[in-house]
C-alpha positions in Angstrom: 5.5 -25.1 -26.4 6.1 -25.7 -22.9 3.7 -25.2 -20.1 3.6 -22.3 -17.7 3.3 -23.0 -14.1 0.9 -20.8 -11.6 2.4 -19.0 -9.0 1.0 -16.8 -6.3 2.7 -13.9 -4.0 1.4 -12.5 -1.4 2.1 -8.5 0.0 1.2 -7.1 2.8 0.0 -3.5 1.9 -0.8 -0.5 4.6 -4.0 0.8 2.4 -7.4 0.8 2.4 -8.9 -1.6 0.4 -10.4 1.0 -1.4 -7.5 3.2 -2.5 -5.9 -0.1 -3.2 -8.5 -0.5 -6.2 -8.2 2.4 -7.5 -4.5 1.5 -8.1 -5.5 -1.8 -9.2 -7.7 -1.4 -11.9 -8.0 2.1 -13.7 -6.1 3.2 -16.1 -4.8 6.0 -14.0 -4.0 4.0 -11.3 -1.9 1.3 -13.2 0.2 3.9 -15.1 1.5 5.1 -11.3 3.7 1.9 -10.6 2.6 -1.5 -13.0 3.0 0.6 -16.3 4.4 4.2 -17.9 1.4 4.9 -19.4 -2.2 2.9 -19.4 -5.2 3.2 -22.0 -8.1 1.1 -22.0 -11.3 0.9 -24.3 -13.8 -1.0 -22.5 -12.5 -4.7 -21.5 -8.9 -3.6 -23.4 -6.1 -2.5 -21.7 -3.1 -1.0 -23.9 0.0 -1.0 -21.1 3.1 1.0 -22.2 6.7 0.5 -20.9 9.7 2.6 -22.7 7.7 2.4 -26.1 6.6 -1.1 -26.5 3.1 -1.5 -25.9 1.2 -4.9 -24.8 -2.6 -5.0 -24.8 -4.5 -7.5 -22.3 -8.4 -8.3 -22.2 -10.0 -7.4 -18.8 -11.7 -11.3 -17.9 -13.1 -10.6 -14.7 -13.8 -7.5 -12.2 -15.0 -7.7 -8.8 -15.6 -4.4 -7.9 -13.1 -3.4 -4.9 -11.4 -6.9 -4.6 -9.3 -8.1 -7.8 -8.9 -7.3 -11.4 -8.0 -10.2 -14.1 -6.6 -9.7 -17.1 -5.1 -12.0 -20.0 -2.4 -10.9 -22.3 -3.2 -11.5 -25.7 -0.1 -12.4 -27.1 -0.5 -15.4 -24.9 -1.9 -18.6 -26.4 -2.6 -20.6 -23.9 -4.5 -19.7 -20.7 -2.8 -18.2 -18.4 -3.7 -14.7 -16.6 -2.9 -12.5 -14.2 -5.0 -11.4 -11.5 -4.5 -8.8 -8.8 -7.1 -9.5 -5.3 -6.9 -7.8 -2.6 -7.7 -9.6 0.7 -9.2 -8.4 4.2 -7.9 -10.3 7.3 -11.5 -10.3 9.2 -9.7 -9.8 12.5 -7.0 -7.7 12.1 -7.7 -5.9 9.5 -4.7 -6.1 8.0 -4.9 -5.4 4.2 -2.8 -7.8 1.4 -2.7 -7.7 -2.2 -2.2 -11.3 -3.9 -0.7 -11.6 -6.7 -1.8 -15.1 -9.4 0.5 -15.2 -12.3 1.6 -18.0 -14.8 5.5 -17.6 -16.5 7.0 -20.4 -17.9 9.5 -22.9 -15.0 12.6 -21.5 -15.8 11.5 -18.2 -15.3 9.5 -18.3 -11.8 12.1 -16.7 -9.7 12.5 -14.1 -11.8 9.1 -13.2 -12.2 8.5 -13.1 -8.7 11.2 -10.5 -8.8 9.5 -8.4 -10.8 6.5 -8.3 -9.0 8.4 -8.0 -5.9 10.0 -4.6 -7.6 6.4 -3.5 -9.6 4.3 -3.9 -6.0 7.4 -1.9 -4.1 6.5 1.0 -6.7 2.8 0.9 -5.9 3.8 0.7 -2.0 5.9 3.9 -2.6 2.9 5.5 -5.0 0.2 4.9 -1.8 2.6 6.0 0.6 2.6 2.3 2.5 6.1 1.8 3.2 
């Protein structure tokens, strides 16, 4: 099994930190732009696109700054986390993105974030 390499994006997002949670971490929130549908039961997430349903474990929640989550079809380590970052200056409000996908497959995966986080900017109105 080959190893998946970390990769990290970073998008600038007109929101307040805390609406940006909101979308980030519930349920409700997720099923606006990442998913079609949500559940969760506690620390499981159940994330529904076009039928096929993949569950992920909730590993870490920092209440208004990121959500981490692990598939759990994967068997190795890798997660994605979603944290969203003050500049202490300006203000200005980013959401960065840490995921793992295997080498061949980086670009695309960026892709798709680049497409999922264009939903959410269209969701909370920050385009």
């Amino acid at each position: 099994m080959q190893d998946k390499v970390k990769y990290e994006l970073e998008f600038p997002i007109h929101s307040s930190p805390q609406l940006l949670y909101q979308y980030i971490s519930t349920p409700s929130g997720l099923s606006e732009w990442f998913a079609d549908n949500v559940n969760s039961r506690g620390e499981m997430f159940t994330f529904i696109w076009d039928g096929s349903e993949e569950q992920a474990k909730l590993l870490k929640k920092k209440n208004g700054v990121l959500v981490k989550f692990q598939w759990l079809q994967n068997e190795d380590d890798s997660y994605f986390e979603m944290k969203i970052v003050v500049d202490e200056i300006t203000k200005d409000v980013s959401l960065i993105v840490t995921d793992f996908t295997d080498e061949d497959e980086v670009d695309e995966a960026k892709m798709l974030w680049e497409n999922q986080i264009s939903d959410l900017k269209h969701v909370i109105g920050s385009v």
